[in-house]
Structures are given as C-alpha cells and as structure tokens.
C-alpha positions as CSV (number, residue, x, y, z in Angstrom):
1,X,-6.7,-51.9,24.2
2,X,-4.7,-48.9,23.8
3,X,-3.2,-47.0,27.1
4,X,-3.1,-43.3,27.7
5,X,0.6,-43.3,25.9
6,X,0.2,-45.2,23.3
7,X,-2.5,-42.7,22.3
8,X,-0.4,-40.1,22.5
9,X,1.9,-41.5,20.7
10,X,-0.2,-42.3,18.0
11,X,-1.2,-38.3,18.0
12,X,1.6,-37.2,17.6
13,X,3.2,-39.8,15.2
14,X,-0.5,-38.3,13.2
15,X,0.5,-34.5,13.9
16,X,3.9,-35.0,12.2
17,X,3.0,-37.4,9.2
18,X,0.3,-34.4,8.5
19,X,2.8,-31.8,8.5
20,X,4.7,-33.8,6.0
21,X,1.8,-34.5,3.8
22,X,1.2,-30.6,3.7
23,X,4.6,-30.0,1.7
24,X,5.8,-27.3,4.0
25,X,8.2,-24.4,1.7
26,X,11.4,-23.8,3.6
27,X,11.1,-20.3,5.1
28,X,14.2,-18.1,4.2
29,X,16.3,-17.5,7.4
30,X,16.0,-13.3,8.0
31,X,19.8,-11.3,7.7
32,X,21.1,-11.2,10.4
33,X,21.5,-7.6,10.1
34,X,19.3,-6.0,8.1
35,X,21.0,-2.6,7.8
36,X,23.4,-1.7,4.9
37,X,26.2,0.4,5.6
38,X,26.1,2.4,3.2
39,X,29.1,4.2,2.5
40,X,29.2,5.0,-1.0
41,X,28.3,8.7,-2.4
42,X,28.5,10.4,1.6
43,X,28.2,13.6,1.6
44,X,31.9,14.9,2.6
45,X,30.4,16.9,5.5
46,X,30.0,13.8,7.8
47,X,33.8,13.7,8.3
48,X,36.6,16.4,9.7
49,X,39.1,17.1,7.8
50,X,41.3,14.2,9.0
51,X,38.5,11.7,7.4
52,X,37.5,10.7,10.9
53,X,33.8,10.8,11.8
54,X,32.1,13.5,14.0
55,X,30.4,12.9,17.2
56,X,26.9,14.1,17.6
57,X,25.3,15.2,20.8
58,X,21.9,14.3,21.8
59,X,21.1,17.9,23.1
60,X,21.7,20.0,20.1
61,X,20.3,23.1,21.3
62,X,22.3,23.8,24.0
63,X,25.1,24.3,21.0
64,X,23.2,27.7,21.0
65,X,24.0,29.0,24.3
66,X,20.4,30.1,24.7
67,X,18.9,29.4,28.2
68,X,15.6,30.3,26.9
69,X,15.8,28.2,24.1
70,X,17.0,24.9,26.5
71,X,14.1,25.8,28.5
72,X,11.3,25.4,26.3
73,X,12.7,22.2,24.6
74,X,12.9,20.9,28.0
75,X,9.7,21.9,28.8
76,X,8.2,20.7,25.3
77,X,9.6,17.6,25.7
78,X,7.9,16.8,29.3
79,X,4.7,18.3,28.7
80,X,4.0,18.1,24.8
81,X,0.6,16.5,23.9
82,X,1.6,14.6,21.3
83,X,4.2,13.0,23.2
84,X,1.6,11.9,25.8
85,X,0.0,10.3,22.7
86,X,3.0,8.7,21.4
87,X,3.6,7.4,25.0
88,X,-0.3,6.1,25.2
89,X,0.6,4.0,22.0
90,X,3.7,3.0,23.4
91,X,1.5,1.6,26.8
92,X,-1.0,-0.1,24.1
93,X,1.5,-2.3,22.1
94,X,3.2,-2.9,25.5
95,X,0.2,-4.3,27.0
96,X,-0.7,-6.4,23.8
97,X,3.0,-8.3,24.4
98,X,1.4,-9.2,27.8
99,X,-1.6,-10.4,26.3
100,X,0.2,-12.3,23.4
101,X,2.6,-13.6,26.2
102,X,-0.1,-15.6,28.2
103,X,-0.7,-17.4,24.8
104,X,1.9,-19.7,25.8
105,X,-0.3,-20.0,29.5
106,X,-2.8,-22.4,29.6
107,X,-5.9,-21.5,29.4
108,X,-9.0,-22.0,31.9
109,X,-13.1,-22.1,31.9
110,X,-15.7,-22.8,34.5
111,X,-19.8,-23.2,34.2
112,X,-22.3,-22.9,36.0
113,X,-26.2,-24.0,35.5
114,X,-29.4,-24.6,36.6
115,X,-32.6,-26.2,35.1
116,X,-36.1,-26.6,36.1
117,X,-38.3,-28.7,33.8
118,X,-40.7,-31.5,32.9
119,X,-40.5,-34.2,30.0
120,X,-43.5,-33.9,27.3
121,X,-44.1,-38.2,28.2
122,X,-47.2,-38.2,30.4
123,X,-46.6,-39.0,34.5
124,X,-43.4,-36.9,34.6
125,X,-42.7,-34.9,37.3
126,X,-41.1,-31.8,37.8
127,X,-37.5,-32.2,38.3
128,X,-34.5,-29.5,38.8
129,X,-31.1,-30.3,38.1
130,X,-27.9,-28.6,38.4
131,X,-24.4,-28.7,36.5
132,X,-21.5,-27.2,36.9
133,X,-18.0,-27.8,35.0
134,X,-14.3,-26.9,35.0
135,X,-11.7,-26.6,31.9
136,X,-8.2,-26.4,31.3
137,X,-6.3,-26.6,27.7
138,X,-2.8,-25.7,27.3
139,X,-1.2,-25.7,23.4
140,X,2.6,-26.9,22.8
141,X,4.1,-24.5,20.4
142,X,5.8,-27.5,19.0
143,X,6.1,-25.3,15.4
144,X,6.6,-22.0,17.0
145,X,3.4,-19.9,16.2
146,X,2.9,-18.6,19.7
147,X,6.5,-17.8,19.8
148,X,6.6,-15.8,16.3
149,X,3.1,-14.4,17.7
150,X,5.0,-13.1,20.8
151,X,8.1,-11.8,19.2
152,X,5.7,-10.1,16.7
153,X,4.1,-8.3,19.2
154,X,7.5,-6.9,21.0
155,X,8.9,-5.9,17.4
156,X,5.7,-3.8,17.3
157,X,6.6,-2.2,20.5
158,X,9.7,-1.2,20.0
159,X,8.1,0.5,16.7
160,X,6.0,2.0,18.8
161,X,9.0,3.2,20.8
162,X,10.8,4.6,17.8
163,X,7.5,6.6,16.4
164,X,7.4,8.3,19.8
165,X,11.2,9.5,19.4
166,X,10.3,10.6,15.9
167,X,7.8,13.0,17.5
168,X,10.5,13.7,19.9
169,X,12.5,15.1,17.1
170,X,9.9,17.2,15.8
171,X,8.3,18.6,18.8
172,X,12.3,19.7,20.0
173,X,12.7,20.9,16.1
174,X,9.1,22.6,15.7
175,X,10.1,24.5,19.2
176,X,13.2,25.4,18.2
177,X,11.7,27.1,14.9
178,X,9.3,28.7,16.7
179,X,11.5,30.2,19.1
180,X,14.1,31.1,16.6
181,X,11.1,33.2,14.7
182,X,10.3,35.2,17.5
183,X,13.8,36.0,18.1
184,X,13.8,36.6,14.5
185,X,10.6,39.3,14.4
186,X,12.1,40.7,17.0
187,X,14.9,41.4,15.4
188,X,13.6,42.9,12.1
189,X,10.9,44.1,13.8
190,X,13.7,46.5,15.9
191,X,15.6,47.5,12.6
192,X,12.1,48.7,11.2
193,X,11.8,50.8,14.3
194,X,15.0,52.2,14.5
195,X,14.7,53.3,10.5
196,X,11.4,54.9,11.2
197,X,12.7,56.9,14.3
198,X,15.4,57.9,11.8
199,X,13.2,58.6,8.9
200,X,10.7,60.8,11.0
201,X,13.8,62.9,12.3
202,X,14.6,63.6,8.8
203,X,10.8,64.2,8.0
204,X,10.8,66.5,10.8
205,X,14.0,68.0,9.8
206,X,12.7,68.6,6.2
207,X,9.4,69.9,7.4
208,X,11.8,72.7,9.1
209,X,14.0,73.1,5.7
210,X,11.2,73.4,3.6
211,X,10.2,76.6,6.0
212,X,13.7,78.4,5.3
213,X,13.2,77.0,1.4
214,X,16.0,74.7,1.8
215,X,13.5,71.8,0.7
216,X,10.8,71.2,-1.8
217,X,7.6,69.6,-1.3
218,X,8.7,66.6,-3.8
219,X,11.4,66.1,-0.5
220,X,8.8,66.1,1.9
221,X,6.7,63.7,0.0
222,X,9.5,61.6,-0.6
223,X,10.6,61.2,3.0
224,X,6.9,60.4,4.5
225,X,6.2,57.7,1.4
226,X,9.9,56.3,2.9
227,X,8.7,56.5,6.3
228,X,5.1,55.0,6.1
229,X,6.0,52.5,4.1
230,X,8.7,51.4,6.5
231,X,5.9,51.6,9.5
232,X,3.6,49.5,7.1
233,X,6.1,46.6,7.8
234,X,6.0,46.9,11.9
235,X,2.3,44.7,12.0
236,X,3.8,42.4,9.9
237,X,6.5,41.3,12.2
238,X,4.4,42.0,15.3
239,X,2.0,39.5,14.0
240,X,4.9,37.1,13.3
241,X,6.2,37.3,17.1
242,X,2.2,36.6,18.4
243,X,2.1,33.6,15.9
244,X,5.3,32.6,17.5
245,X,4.1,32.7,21.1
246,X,1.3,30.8,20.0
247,X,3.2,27.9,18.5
248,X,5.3,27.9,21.1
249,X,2.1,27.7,24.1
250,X,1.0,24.4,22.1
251,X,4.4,22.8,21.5
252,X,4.7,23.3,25.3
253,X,1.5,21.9,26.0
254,X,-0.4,24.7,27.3
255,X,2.0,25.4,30.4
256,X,3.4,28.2,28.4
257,X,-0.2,30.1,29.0
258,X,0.0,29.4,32.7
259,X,0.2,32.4,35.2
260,X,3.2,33.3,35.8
261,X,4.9,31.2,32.9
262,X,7.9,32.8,31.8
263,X,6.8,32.5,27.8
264,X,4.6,35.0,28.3
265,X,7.4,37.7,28.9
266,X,9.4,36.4,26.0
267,X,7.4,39.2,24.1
268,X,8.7,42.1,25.3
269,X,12.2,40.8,26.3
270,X,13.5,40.7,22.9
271,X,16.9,38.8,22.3
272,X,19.2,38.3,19.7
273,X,18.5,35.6,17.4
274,X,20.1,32.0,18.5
275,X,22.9,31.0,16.7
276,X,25.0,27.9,16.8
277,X,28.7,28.9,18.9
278,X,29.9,25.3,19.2
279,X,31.2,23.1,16.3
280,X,28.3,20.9,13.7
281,X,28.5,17.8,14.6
282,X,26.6,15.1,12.8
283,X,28.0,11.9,13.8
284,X,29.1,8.6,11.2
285,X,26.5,7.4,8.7
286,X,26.2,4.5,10.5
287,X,25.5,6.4,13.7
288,X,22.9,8.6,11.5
289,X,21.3,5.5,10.5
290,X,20.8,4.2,14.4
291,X,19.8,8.2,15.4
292,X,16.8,8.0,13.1
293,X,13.7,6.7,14.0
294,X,12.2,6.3,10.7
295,X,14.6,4.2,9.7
296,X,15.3,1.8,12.9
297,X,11.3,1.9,12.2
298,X,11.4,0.4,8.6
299,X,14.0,-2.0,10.7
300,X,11.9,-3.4,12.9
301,X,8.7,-3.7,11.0
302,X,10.8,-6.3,8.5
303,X,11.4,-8.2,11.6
304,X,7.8,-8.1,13.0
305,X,6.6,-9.0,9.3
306,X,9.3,-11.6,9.5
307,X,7.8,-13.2,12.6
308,X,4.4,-12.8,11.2
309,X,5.7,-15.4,8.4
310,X,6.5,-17.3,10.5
311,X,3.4,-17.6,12.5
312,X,1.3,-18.1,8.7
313,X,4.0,-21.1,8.2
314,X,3.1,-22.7,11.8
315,X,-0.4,-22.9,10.5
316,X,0.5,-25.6,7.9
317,X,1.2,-27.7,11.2
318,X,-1.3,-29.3,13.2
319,X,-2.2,-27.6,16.6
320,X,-1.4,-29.7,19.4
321,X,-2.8,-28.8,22.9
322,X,-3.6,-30.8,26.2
323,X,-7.1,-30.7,27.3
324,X,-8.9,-31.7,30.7
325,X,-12.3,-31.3,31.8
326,X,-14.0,-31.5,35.2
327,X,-18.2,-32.5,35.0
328,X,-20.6,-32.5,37.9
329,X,-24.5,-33.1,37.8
330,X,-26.8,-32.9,40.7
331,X,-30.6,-33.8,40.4
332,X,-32.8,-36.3,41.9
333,X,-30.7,-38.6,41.2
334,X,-27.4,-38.4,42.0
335,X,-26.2,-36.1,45.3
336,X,-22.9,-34.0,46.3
337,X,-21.4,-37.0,48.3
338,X,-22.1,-39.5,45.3
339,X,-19.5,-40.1,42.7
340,X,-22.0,-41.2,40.1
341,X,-22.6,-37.2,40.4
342,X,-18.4,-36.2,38.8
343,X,-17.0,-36.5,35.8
344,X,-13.6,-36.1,34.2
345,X,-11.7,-36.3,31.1
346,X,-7.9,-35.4,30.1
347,X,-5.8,-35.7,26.5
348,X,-4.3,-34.4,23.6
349,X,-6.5,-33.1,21.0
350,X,-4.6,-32.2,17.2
351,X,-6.7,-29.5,15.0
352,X,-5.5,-29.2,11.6
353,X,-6.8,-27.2,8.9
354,X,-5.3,-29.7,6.2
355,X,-5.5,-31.2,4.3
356,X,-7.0,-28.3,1.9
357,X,-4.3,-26.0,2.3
358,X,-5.1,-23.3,-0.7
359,X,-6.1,-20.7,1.7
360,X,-3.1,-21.1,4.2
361,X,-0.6,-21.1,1.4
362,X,-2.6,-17.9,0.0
363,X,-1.9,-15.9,3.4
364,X,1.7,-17.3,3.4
365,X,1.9,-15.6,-0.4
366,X,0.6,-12.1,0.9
367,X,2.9,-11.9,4.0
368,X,5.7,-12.7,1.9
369,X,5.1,-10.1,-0.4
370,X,4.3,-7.7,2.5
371,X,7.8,-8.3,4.2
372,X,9.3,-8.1,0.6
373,X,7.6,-4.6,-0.1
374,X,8.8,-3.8,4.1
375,X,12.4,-4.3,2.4
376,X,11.7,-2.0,-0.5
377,X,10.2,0.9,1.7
378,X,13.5,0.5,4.1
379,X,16.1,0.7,1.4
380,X,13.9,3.8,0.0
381,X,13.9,5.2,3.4
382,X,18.0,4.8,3.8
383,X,18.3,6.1,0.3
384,X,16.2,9.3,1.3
385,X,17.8,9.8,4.7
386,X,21.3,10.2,3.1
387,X,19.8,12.9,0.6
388,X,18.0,14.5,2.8
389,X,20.8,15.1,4.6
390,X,23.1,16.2,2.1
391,X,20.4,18.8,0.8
392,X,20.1,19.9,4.4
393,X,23.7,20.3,5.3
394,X,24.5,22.2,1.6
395,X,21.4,25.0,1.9
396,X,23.2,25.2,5.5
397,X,26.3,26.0,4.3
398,X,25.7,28.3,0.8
399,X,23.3,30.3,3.6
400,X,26.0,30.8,6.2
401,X,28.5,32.0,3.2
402,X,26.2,34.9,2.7
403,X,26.3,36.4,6.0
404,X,29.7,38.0,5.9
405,X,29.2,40.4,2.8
406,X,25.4,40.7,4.4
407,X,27.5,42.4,7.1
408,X,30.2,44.3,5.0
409,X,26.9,45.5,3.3
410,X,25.2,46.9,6.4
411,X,28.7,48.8,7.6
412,X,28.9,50.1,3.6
413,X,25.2,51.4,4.1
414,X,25.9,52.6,7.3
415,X,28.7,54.6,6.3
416,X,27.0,56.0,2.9
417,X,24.1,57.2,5.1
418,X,26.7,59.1,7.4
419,X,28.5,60.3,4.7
420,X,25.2,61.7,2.9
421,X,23.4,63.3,5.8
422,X,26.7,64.7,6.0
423,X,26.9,66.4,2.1
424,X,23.0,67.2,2.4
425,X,23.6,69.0,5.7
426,X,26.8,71.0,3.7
427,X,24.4,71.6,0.8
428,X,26.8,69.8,-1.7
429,X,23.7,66.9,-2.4
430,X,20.1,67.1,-2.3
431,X,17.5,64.6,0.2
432,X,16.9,62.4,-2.7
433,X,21.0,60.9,-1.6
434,X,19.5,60.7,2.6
435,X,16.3,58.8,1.3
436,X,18.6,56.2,-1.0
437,X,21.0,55.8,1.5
438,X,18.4,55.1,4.5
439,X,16.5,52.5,2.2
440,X,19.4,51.0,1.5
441,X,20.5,50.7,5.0
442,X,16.9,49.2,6.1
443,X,17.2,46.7,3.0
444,X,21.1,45.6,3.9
445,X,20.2,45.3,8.4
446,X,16.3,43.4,7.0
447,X,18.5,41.7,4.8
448,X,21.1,40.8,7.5
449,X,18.6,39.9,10.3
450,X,16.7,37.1,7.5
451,X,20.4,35.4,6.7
452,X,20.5,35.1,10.6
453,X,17.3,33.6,11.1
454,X,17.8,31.4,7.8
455,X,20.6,30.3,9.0
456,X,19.3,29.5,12.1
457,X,16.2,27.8,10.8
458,X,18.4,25.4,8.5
459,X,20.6,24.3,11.3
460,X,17.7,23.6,13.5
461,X,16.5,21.5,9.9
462,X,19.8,19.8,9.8
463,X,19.7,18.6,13.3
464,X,16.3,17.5,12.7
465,X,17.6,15.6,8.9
466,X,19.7,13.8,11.2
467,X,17.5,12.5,14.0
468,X,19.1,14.3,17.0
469,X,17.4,14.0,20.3
C-alpha cells in the first residue's frame, strides 16, 4: 500500500516528467531596460550653449507670470472630468491587482441541501435527507503563472497611471490655449476698436471738409468702406473670446460657470496676452523620454505582454493544487452525533492540458508576436517623440524671430499715419495717404497681436511635445 507521501511523491515526480514530455521552448529573458538612449540626430535645442542639458520644470505655466492663467490650470487639474475618468480607470486596474493577487489565496466553497423524496420500488417510504459540504483548494505556482498573472495585472496599472498623466498634459495644454485665445481676442479685438474710433473721427472730420469743399464724395466713401469693414471684424473676435470662455468652463469642469466664479469676469477684464518671461527649458532626452507618458506607456505594456508570455508558457506545465473536502449527510439513517454521518477527503490533484499541446503552443505564437509588435509601436513612438519635438521647438523659434520687425513695423505705421494726417491737415496730400496709412497701421498692430498669440500657442505646444506636467 502506498502512504499519503509516497503519493505525493509520485504526483509530482508525474507533474514534472509531463512538463518534460511537452518540449517546453526557452522563453527569451526581457532587457533589462527596455528604453534606448537615443542620442543620435538631437535636436541642438535640448542643450545650452555649454552642451550641458536643461532642466525642465513641472509647472510650465507659471514661466508666464500670469496669475490667471496658474489659476485655471490649477483649477483644471482638480476638477477636470476627464481626469476623474482617468482616475476611475486608474481605481479599476488597481482593484483587478487585488483580485489577481488572491489568486495565489486558496480558495473556499460551502453547500448546503435539502431533499424530500420517495424511491419508484414499491413499500418505500417517504424519506428527507439533508447534506451539507465544505471545500478548500489552494494551487502552488510551482511554474509561475499566478505570479506573471499578478505582475501583469500591476504593469497594467501603472499604464493606467501614465494614460491619466497623458490627459494631465492635455487638459493643462488645452487650458492654457484656451486662455491664451481669449487673451488673444482681446487683444485684436482692442486694436479693431481703437482703428474704428480713429477711422470714424476722420469720417466725421471729412463729413465736415466735404461741407467747406475741402473733400469729395469719393473721400467720404473711401473712409466709411475703411471704417465698416474694420467694425465687420469686431463679431469675429467677440465670438472668439465667448468660444474661449466656453472651453475654458468645460476644461474646468463646470466650476468655471459657478456663481461668483472668477472666469466669468475674465470677459470684460481684458489682459495682455501671456508670454513666456523665464528661460525654455526642456530637460535631457533621456529626461524627455521618462516626462512622456506615451512613451513610459509603450514601456510598460512590453512588460505586461512580457508577463502575459509568461503566464501562456506556465500552461505547458501541469497545474498542481492541494484539495480537501468536508461531507456531512443526515437522514433516517445516520444523526448529528454519529460519525457514520461526516466525511472527509484531502490531496494533490495535477490537471494538465497535455499531452495535445497545438492549441497552447498556438496562444504562445500570438503573444509573442503581440509583445514583438509592442516593441515595434515603442521604437515608433520614441522615433516620433524626438520629431515631434524638434518640429515643435523650430515653428517656436522661426515664430518668435518675426516679432521684432512685427514691432518695428507697427512704430513705422504709426509714424507714417502721424506724418500723413499731418500733410493732409497742411493740404500738401490728399485722404487717399490717411486711409493707406490707417489700414496699414490696423494690418501691422492685427499682425503684431497674431505673432504674440502664435507664439504663445507654440510654446504652450512645445511644453505639451515634451510631456511637462
């Protein structure tokens, strides 16, 4: 006869010569680190002029030195919707490494029955029985599924983690733009205003030189298609700044709308447009590549893929788990104080799905290719970070270059318009000069006010290129 351990024994001596029948592939061992530092082909804008690398700050927007604009990225970021969603996903995959986690508990069930009945044999009498039964099972990860299961199900976590700091980064970007339009249609919307209240002086001033003949109707015509056509462009930019407070009442998750909320008087306090006072810093490529969350999420999801290989692979192994069972039975019988009335029962148990294998290998193939194409979407995503980047950073800089003859231009109007209301007033020039010179003052100011913004805009876009939060 064979005792409890030499039974065991013989299980498991069974478990491992089936595992050796099966043929199991060596899994490749996952790099250690599975980001490249890529350093080739940088953009020379991620270094100082000494070579050395720049640091970055987390809070990029208070490089603006706009209390209004901290304010509603700091309000964005605690009461955004999205965010709450992000966090909700974050709570899910947290609570599924819980689950996965008591995998490696064992595992209970109880019964409970009752049955009131008759055999079909003639002279049977009614009987009622009643049964009842407790089990336990516990598995020994001797091959490590449970344990790739588990460190699957934190890898997908921490992805969850990253994709809510991704919408971090767009929800402080997105308010950011927003705010910097409505500083921006403000702006324009102010040089529009101040050109018609100058045009409709001179219209009124013709209308009076047109009395002493000093003016012609062509003049007058002139001067009102200017100035309409200037007022024309006032709903545009009005319509702009309501957009604006819009955006920026659902990037703030409705708190903006609130009674009282101080969004509501950004309308009618205008400002000037935000602009960056402090130096750009970006921060090392390396540093770039731990700042963006797309990329740390590529990261990770080779790893959980990695670990989901590994939990395919365990299934070319036998499963080997401890079992006991507690059985009770009361009828006619047998009674509570009788031990004819328990039962009981305790091993090992092996459950294999050998020896036809074709199916497991099959899965094996398909999450192998799936971690492979995981490797080819990360190096993509590197690849397209650092290009990004560089486009970001060079429309940054080609836009800022502009906005010094933008300004020379606006003082060159400025004076040509003094000067020509001067030679008109003198009768040495007609209004046809007054009317070129204040178009081509409104042009060079709208002109000046769009580099601002622009410029503002692509330096909000080049924080967001490189994953500041």
């Amino acid at each position: 006869m064979f005792s409890a351990s030499d039974t065991f024994a013989t299980l498991c001596a069974t478990a491992f010569m089936l595992a050796g029948c099966a043929g199991i592939p060596v899994a490749e061992k996952p790099r250690e680190n599975v980001t490249p530092l890529v350093k080739q082909n940088l953009p020379k804008q991620f270094f100082n002029a000494e070579g050395a690398a720049l640091p970055m700050s987390s809070s990029w927007w208070q490089g603006f030195e706009d209390p209004d604009l901290s304010r509603l990225i700091e309000i964005a970021l605690k009461e955004n919707r999205q965010l709450d969603v992000a966090q909700a996903n974050i709570d899910i995959a947290r609570a599924n490494v819980a689950r996965q986690r008591l995998e490696a508990s064992y595992e209970t069930q109880g019964s409970l029955g009752a049955n009131v009945g008759r055999s079909a044999a003639p002279d049977r009498d009614i009987a009622a029985t009643l049964s009842s039964g407790l089990a336990a099972s516990w598995e020994f990860d001797a091959f490590g599924r449970i344990a790739s299961a588990i460190e699957a199900s934190e890898l997908g976590a921490e992805a969850a983690e990253q994709a809510r700091r991704d919408v971090a980064v767009i929800v402080s970007s997105q308010t950011a733009l927003a705010y910097a339009d409505l500083r921006g249609a403000q702006r324009r919307l102010s040089v529009a205003q101040e050109n018609a209240d100058t045009q409709a002086q001179s219209l009124e001033l013709l209308q009076a030189l047109l009395e002493n003949g000093r003016a012609t109707a062509l003049d007058i015509n002139r001067a009102e298609a200017q100035y309409r056509t200037t007022l024309a462009d006032i709903p545009r930019f009005q319509a702009i700044i309501d957009s604006s407070v819009s955006r920026l009442a659902v990037l703030t998750g409705g708190s903006a709308l609130e009674p009282g909320a101080e969004i509501l008087n950004l309308r009618q306090q205008a400002r000037p447009i935000p602009e960056l006072t402090s130096s750009f810093d970006i921060g090392s490529p390396e540093s770039l590549l731990r700042r963006r969350p797309d990329v740390r999420f590529a990261e990770i999801e080779i790893g959980r893929l990695l670990a989901l290989s590994d939990v395919e692979r365990a299934r070319l192994f036998p499963v080997v788990s401890f079992n006991a069972n507690i059985l009770s039975l009361f009828g006619n019988g047998n009674r509570l104080d009788q031990l004819s009335s328990f039962g009981f029962g305790f091993g090992p148990a092996i459950i294999w799905e050998g020896p036809d294998l074709r199916r497991v290998r099959a899965d094996i193939v398909i999450a192998d290719a799936e971690t492979e194409r995981a490797y080819q979407q990360y190096e993509q995503t590197v690849l397209q970070v650092f290009s990004d980047v560089e486009i970001s950073l060079s429309n940054l800089r080609n836009e800022a270059r502009r906005q010094q003859d933008l300004s020379q231009a606006v003082e060159a109007a400025r004076g040509a318009l003094e000067l020509a209301q001067v030679r008109f007033e003198e009768g040495f020039d007609d209004f046809l000069d007054v009317l070129d010179a204040q178009r081509t003052l409104l042009a060079a100011e709208d002109r000046l006010a769009e580099n601002t913004l622009q410029t503002t805009r692509l330096t909000i876009a080049a924080y967001q290129e490189l994953g500041g939060v």
